[in-house]
MIGUPA-937322 format. One record per residue (C-alpha): residue number from 1; residue in one letter; x, z, y negated. Coordinates in steps of 0.5 Angstrom, whole numbers, plus 500, padded with zeros to 3 digits. Example, Ala and Ser with C-alpha at 12.3 -4.5 7.8 and 13.67 -1.06 7.14 Angstrom:
2
n	res	c1	c3	c2
1	a	525	516	509
2	s	527	514	502
END
This chain:
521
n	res	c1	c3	c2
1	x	684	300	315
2	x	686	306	310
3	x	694	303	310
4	x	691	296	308
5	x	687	298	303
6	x	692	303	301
7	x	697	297	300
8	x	692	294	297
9	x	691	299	292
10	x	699	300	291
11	x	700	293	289
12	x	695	292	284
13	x	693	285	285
14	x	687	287	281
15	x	691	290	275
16	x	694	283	275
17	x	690	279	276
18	x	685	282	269
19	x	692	282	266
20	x	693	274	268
21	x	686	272	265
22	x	687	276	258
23	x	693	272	258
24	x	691	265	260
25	x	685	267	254
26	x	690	269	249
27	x	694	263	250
28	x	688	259	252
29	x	688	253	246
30	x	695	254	244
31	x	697	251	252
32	x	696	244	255
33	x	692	242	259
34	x	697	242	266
35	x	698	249	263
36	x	692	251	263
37	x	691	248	270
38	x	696	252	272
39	x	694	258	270
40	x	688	257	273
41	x	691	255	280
42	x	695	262	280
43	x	690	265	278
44	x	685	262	283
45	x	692	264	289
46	x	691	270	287
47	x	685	271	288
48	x	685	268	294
49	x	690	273	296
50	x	687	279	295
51	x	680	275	298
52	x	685	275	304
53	x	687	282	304
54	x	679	284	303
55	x	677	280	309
56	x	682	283	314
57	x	680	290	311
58	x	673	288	312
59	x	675	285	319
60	x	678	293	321
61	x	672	296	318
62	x	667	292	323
63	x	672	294	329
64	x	672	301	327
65	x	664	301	327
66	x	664	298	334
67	x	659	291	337
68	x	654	293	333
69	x	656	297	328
70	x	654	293	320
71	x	651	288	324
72	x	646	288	319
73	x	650	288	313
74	x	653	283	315
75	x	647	278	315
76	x	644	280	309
77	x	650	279	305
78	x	655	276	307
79	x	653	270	311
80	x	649	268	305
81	x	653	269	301
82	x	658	264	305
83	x	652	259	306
84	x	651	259	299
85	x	658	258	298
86	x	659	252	302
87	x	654	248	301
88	x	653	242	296
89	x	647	242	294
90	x	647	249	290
91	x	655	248	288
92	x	652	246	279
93	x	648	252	279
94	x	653	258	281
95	x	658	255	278
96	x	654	254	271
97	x	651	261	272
98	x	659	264	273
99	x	661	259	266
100	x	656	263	262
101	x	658	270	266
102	x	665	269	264
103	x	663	268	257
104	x	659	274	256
105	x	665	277	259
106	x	670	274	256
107	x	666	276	249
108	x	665	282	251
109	x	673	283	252
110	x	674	280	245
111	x	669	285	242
112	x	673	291	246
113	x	679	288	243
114	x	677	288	236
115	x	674	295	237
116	x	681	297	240
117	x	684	295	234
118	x	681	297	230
119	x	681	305	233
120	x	688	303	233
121	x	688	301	226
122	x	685	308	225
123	x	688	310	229
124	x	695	309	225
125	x	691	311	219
126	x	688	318	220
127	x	696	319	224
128	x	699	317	217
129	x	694	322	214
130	x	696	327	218
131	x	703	326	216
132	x	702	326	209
133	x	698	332	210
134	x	703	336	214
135	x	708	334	209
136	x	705	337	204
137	x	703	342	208
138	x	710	344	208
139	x	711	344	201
140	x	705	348	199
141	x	709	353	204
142	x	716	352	201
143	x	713	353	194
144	x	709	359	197
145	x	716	363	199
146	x	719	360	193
147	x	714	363	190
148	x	713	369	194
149	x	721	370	192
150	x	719	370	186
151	x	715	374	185
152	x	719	379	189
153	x	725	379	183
154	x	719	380	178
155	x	717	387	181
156	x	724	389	183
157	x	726	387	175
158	x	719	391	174
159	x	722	397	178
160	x	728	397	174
161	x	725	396	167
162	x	720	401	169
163	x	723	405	171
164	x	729	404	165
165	x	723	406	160
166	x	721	412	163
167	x	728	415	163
168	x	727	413	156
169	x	721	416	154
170	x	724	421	158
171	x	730	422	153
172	x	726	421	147
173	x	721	426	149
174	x	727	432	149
175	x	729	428	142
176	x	723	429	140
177	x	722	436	141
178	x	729	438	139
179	x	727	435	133
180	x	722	440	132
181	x	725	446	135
182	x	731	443	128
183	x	725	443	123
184	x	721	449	125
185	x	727	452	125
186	x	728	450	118
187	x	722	451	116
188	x	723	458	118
189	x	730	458	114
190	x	725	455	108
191	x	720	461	109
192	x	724	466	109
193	x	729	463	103
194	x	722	462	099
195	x	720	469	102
196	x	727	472	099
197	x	726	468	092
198	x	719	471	092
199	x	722	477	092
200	x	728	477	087
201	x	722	474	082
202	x	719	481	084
203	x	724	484	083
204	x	727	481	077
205	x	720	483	074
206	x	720	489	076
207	x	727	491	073
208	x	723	488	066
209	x	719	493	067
210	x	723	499	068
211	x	727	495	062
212	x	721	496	058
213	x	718	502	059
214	x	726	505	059
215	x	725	501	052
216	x	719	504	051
217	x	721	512	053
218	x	727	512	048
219	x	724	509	042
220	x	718	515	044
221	x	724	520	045
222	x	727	518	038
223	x	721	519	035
224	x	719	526	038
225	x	727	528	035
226	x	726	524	028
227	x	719	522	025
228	x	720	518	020
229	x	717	511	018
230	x	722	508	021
231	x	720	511	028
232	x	713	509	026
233	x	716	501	026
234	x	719	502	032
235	x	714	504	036
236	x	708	499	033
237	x	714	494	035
238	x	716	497	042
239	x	708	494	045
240	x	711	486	043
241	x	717	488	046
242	x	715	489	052
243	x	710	484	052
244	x	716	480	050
245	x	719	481	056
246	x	715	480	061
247	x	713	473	062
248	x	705	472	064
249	x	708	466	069
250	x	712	472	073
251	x	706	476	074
252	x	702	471	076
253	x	701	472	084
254	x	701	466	088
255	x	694	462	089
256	x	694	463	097
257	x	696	470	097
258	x	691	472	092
259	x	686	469	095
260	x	688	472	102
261	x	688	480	097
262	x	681	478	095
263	x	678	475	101
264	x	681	482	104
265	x	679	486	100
266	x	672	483	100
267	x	672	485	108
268	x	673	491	106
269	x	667	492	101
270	x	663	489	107
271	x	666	494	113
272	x	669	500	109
273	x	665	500	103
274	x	657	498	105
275	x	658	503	110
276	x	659	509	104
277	x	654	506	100
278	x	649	505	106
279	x	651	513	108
280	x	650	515	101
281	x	643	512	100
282	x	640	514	107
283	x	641	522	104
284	x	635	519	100
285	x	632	513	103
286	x	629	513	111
287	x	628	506	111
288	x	635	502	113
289	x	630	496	111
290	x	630	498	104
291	x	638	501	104
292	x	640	494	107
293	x	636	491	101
294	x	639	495	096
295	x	646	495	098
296	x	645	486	099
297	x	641	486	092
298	x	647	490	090
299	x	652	485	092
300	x	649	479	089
301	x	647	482	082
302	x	654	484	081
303	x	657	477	083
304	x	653	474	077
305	x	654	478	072
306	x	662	479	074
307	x	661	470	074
308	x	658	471	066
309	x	663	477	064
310	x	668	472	066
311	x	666	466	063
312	x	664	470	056
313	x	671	473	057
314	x	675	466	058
315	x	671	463	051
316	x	674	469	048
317	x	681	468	050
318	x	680	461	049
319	x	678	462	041
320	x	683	466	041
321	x	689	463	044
322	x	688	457	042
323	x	690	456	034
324	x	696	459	036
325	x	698	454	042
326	x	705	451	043
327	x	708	448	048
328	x	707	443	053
329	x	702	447	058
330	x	695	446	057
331	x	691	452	054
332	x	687	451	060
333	x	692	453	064
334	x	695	459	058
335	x	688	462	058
336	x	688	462	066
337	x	695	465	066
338	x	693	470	060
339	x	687	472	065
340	x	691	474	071
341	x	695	477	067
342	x	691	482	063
343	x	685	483	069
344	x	685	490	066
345	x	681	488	060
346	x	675	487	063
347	x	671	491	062
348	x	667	493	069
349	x	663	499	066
350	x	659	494	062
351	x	657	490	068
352	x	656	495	072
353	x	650	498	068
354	x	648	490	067
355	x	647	491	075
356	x	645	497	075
357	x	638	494	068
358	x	637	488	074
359	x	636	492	079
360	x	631	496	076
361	x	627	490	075
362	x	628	488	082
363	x	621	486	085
364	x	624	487	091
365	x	628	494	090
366	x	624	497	084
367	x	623	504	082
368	x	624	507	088
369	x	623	515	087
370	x	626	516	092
371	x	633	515	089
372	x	637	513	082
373	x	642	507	083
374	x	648	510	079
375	x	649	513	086
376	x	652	507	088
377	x	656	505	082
378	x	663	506	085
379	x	661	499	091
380	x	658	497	085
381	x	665	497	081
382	x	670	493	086
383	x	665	488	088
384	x	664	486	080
385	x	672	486	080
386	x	673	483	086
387	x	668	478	084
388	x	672	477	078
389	x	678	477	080
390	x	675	471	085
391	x	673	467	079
392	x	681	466	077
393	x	682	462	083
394	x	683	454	084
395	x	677	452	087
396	x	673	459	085
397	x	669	463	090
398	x	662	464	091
399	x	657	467	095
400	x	652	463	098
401	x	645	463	095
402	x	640	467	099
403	x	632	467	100
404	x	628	471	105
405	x	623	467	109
406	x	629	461	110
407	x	631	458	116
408	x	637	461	120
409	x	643	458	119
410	x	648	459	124
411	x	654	457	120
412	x	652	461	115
413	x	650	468	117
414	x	651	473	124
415	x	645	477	126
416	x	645	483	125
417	x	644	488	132
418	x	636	489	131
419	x	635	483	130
420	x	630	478	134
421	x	636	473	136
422	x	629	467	137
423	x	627	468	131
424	x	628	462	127
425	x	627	465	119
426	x	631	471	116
427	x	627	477	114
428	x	632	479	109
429	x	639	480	108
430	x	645	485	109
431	x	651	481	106
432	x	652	474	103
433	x	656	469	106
434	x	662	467	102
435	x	663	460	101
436	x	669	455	097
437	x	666	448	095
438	x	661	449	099
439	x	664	451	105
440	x	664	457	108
441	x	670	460	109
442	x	666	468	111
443	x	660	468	114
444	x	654	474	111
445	x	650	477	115
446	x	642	477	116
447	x	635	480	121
448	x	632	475	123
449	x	624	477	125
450	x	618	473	127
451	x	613	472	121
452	x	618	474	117
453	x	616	470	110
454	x	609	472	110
455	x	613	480	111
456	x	617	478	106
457	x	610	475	101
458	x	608	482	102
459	x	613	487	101
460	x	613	483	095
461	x	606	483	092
462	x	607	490	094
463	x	613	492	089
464	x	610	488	083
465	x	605	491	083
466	x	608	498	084
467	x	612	497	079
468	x	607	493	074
469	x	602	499	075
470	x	600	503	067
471	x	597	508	071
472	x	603	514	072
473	x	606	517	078
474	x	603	524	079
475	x	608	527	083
476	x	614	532	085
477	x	618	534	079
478	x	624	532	082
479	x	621	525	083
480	x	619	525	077
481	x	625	527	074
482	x	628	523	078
483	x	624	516	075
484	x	625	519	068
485	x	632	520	069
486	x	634	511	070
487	x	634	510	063
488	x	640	511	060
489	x	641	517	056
490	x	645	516	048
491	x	651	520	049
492	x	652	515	055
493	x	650	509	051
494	x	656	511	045
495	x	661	512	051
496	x	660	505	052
497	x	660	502	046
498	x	666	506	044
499	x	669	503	050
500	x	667	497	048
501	x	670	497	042
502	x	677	499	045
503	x	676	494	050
504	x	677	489	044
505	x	682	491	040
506	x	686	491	046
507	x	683	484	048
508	x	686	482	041
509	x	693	486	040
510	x	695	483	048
511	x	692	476	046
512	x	696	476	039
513	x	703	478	044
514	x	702	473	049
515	x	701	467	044
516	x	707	470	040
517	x	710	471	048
518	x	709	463	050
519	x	712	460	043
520	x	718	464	045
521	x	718	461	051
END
């Protein structure tokens, strides 16, 4: 039974049978009648076969069971089946029934038909897509490596460039300092040139003057061997000679090495000559408070009566340069070189009694009986000529203005060692910051103390009316003598007006001799 149904597998009947009736119902209306029939009888032969081949395995599988082995089967199906099949009466039913179920089926095949054409057609579509999608798949990959290619020679030409730039920053770098090892060294060569033209003016000037004096020697030798009118001539002419000689534009020094000479000279009237001051007046004065005081009030009062002499004494050389100016230089510039060169005529006596008076009306600082301020004239003396000398520099230099009880300014003064460093106002001050334009260029130096306006109001009133009082002083002889003895006596009053006049006639005749030296030139 199991060879039987294999041949029957292996045969596929059943396969061509299916393929028979697809056939037939494709070509169903384009056939004839006889073809049609005979479709239909190869069809019904086949069947037939295949019935044939099934009833002889029915057969073998009922022998296989034995005599009453499917009995039952058999009666409820298959003799039914067969009665139904043979007769007549119920012929017109099955084979309606069996028309309408071919229908259905082979509607049903058409449908399936057109559903597999259409998979089929999508089929062929979304494959077409795949296509297209794989094609340019491979495009967008060949222009990636094109571009990854690309990109590569891009960074090793960036490499390359790179690393060509940084060779040539290299080499402009050891230019550049080559560069400025040549101009430091000709900078070098131009100082030490300018330095040796400095120099030789130094000495060239220096050889007027001993020409001068030499000149000057020998009229006076001549003299002292033959007095006679003659001499007396040579010698009134021997002054303009000298005069003549020299230049005033040869003596004048440079601005930035005179400035550096008085700011070092400045430095030590703070280090060298505060110190003598201040030693000089402890011998007297046991408060260092007061001593500070007087020295600091003495510094500020000889900066403005020196900035008064100079400018009295610049409008005295004016009036006198001026109507005998030739030239193309400015009379400004004349006046300026005029007192550079002749910084002797100021007569600094005179300002330093001037600050001597201010310090005696000083509310702060006036009438101690302990001490005269004469005591102090020589600190007073250089501070007036260094203040003067000052005043000839472009732009001049000046000390800061200075008030007890002001906020501290870090930028303009140190604190002084006995100071309270959280205070925030300055008590009094020690020395003045000196500025240039408004810019400190040396810092002063100041004590600061909590409450210290309110200290400094007091001491004040203190002073004025100490000083303003009609009641008078009973004391010590010394002390006494001493308070006495701050005016200024005759003798020494006709001293100074003396000096004074020979200061002026000194003042006119170098005046007259640099007009008649600058028309020369």
């Amino acid at each position: 039974m199991a060879d039987s149904l294999r041949r029957l597998v292996n045969n596929e009947c059943c396969r061509m049978l299916q393929e028979k009736l697809e056939t037939w119902y494709k070509d169903y209306y384009m056939n004839s009648c006889d073809q049609n029939l005979n479709c239909c009888c190869e069809i019904i032969e086949l069947n037939s076969r295949i019935q044939g081949q099934l009833f002889t395995i029915f057969s073998l599988t009922a022998q296989e069971g034995g005599h009453y082995a499917g009995v039952e089967t058999i009666k409820s199906r298959l003799l039914p089946w067969l009665g139904t099949c043979f007769s007549n009466s119920s012929i017109g039913k099955p084979i309606d029934n069996n028309l309408s179920l071919f229908q259905e089926s082979l509607e049903k095949d058409r449908q399936l038909r057109e559903l597999s054409a259409t998979r089929e057609r999508e089929i062929q579509q979304l494959d077409s897509e795949l296509n297209s999608t794989r094609v340019q798949l491979s495009m967008v990959q060949q222009d990636l490596a094109e571009t990854e290619m690309d990109l590569e020679d891009t960074k090793a030409k960036s490499a390359t460039a790179l690393l060509a730039a940084e060779d040539e920053i290299i080499h402009l770098k050891n230019q550049l300092k080559s560069l400025q090892a040549q101009e430091e060294s000709r900078q070098r060569s131009l100082d030490m040139i300018a330095d040796y033209e400095r120099q030789l003016r130094t000495l060239k000037d220096e050889i007027a003057v001993l020409s001068a004096e030499k000149s000057v020697l020998q009229s006076r030798l001549s003299r002292s061997r033959s007095p006679s009118p003659d001499s007396q001539c040579s010698r009134a002419s021997s002054p303009v000679q000298k005069e003549m000689t020299l230049s005033p534009l040869a003596n004048r020094l440079n601005s930035v090495s005179r400035k550096a000479n008085l700011l070092a000279r400045f430095t030590d009237a703070y280090t060298k000559g505060r110190m003598e001051a201040q030693t000089l007046l402890k011998r007297y004065i046991d408060k260092m408070e007061t001593v500070q005081r007087i020295i600091y009030i003495a510094t500020v009062e000889s900066f403005h009566v020196a900035k008064m002499a100079f400018r009295h004494f610049k409008i005295r050389v004016r009036k006198t340069l001026t109507p005998g100016h030739i030239g193309t230089e400015s009379i400004e510039d004349v006046v300026t070189d005029y007192i550079i060169c002749h910084l002797d005529l100021y007569d600094v006596q005179s300002s330093v009694n001037d600050v001597i008076r201010a310090m005696n009306v000083n509310p702060k600082i006036s009438f101690p009986p302990e001490v005269e301020f004469a005591i102090i004239s020589c600190f007073i003396k250089e501070i007036c000529c260094i203040a003067f000398a000052m005043q000839t520099l472009d732009p001049p230099l000046d000390i800061a203005f200075g008030a007890d009880g002001e906020i501290f300014n870090d930028c303009k003064y140190r604190r002084s060692c006995d100071s309270d460093f959280t205070a925030p106002l300055v008590f009094y001050h020690v020395w003045p910051a000196l500025m240039e334009n408004e810019n400190i260029i040396m810092k002063g130096e100041a004590v600061t103390k909590r409450g210290a306006f309110w200290s400094s109001v007091k001491c004040v009133n203190r002073s004025r009316s100490r000083s303003l009082s009609p009641v008078p002083q009973h004391g010590s002889p010394c002390k006494s003598g001493a308070s006495r003895s701050r005016s200024p006596s005759p003798s020494r009053d006709i001293n100074a007006s003396e000096a004074t006049e020979k200061n002026k006639l000194i003042f006119v005749k170098r005046s007259m001799l640099f007009v008649s030296g600058k028309s020369c030139s």
